[in-house]
C-alpha positions as a Markdown table, in Angstrom:
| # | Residue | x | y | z |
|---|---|---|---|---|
| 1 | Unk | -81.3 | 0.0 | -31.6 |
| 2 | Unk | -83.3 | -3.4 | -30.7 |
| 3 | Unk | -83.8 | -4.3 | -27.6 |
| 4 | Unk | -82.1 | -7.5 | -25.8 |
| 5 | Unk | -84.7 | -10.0 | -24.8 |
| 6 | Unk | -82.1 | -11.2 | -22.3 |
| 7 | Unk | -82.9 | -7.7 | -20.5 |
| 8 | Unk | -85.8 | -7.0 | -18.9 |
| 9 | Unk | -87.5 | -3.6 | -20.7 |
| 10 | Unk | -88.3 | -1.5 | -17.5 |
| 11 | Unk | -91.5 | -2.0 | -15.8 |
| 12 | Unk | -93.1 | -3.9 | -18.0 |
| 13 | Unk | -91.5 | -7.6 | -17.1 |
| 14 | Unk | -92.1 | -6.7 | -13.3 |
| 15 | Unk | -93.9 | -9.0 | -11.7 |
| 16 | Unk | -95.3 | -8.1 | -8.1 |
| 17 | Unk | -95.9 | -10.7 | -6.0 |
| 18 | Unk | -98.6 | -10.3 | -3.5 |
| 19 | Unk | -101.0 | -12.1 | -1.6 |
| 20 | Unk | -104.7 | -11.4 | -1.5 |
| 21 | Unk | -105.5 | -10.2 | 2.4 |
| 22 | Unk | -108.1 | -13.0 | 3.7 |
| 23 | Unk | -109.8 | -12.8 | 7.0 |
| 24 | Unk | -110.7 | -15.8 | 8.9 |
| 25 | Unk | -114.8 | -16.0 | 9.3 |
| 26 | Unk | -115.8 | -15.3 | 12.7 |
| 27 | Unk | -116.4 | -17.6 | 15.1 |
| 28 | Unk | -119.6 | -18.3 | 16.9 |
| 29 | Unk | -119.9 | -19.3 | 20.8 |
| 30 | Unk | -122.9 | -22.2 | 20.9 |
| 31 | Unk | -124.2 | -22.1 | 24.4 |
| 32 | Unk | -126.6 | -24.5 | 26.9 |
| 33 | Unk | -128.6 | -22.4 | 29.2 |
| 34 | Unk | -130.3 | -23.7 | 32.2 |
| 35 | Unk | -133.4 | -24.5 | 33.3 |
| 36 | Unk | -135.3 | -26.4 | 36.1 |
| 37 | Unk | -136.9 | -28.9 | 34.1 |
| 38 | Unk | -134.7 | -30.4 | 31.4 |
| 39 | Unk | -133.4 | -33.6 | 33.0 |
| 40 | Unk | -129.9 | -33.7 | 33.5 |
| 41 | Unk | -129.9 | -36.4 | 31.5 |
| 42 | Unk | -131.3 | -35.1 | 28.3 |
| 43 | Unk | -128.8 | -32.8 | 28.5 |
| 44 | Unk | -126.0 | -35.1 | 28.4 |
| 45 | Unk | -127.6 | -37.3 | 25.9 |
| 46 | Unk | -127.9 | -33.8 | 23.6 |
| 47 | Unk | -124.0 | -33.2 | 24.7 |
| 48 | Unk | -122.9 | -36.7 | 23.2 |
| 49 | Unk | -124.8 | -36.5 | 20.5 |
| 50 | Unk | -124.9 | -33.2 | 18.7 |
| 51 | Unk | -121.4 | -32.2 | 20.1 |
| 52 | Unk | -118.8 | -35.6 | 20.3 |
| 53 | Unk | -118.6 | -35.7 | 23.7 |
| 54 | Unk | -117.7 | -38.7 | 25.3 |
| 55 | Unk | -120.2 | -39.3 | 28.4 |
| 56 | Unk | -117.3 | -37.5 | 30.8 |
| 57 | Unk | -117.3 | -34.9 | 29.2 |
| 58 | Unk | -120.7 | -34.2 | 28.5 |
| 59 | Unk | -121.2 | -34.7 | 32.0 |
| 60 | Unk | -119.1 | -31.9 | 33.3 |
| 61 | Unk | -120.4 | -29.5 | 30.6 |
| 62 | Unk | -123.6 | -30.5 | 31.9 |
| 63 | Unk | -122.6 | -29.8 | 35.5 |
| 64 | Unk | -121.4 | -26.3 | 34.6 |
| 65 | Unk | -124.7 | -25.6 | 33.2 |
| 66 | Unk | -126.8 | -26.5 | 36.2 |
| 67 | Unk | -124.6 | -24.4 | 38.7 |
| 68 | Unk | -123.5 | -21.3 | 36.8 |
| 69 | Unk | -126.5 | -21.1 | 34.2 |
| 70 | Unk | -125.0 | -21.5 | 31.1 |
| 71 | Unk | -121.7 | -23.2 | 29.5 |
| 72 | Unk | -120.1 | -22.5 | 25.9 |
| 73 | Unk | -120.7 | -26.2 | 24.2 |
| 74 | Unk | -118.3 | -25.2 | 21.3 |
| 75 | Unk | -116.9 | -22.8 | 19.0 |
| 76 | Unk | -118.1 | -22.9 | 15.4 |
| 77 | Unk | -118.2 | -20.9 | 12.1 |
| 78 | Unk | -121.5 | -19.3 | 11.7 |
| 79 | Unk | -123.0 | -22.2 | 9.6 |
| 80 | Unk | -122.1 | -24.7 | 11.9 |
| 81 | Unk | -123.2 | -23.5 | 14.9 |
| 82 | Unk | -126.6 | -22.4 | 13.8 |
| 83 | Unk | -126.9 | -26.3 | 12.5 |
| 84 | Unk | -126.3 | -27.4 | 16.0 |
| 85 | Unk | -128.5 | -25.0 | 17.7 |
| 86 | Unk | -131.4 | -26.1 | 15.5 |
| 87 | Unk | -130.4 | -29.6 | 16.3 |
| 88 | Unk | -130.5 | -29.0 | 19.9 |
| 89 | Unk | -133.6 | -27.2 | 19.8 |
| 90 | Unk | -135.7 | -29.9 | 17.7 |
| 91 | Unk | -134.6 | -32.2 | 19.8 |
| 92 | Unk | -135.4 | -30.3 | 23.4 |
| 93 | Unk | -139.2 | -29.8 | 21.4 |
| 94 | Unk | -139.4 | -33.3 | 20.4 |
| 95 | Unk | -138.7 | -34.6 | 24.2 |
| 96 | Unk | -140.1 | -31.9 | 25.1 |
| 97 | Unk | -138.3 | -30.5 | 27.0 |
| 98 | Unk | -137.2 | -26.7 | 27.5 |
| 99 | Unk | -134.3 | -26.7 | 26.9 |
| 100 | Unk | -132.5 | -23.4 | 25.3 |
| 101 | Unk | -129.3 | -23.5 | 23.1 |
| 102 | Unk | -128.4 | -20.1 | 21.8 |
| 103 | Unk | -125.6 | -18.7 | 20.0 |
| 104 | Unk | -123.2 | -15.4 | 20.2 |
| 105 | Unk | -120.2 | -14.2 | 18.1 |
| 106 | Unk | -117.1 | -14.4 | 19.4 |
């Protein structure tokens, strides 16, 4: 007996439809740290710069810094971040300055 080829033959028409499982990357926290001798300044200059901030912004961020010790700057993927914290850092060397930018997983 032939088969109809209007009729699907068992298993071997089915067609499972599923969708790979992707995890997002992680995320990295890019932080400012403090220190007594960077000028406040600087620091909002890196904060416009390097990060988008307008000069408000930058300026709080920078505020945070100098009275808790530290402030997250942004969130990036790994890539990212480690681009800005290299930014950050030549910068800080070639004013020299001290400045520290590190960064963390999230």
């Amino acid at each position: 007996m032939m088969a109809n080829k209007d009729e699907p033959d068992g298993d071997a028409d089915l067609a499972l439809a599923t969708k790979p499982k992707t995890k997002r990357p992680p995320m990295y926290k890019v932080m400012l740290l403090n220190d007594d001798f960077t000028p406040m300044e600087f620091v909002v200059m890196v904060l416009e710069r390097f990060f988008g901030m307008n000069h408000a912004q930058a300026f709080e961020i920078m505020l945070t810094v100098h009275k808790k010790g530290l402030a997250v700057v942004g969130v990036f993927s790994h890539e990212v971040a480690e681009t800005k914290v290299t930014q950050v850092m030549q910068a800080a060397r070639e004013h020299q300055h001290p400045l520290q930018c590190t960064m963390e997983r999230e």
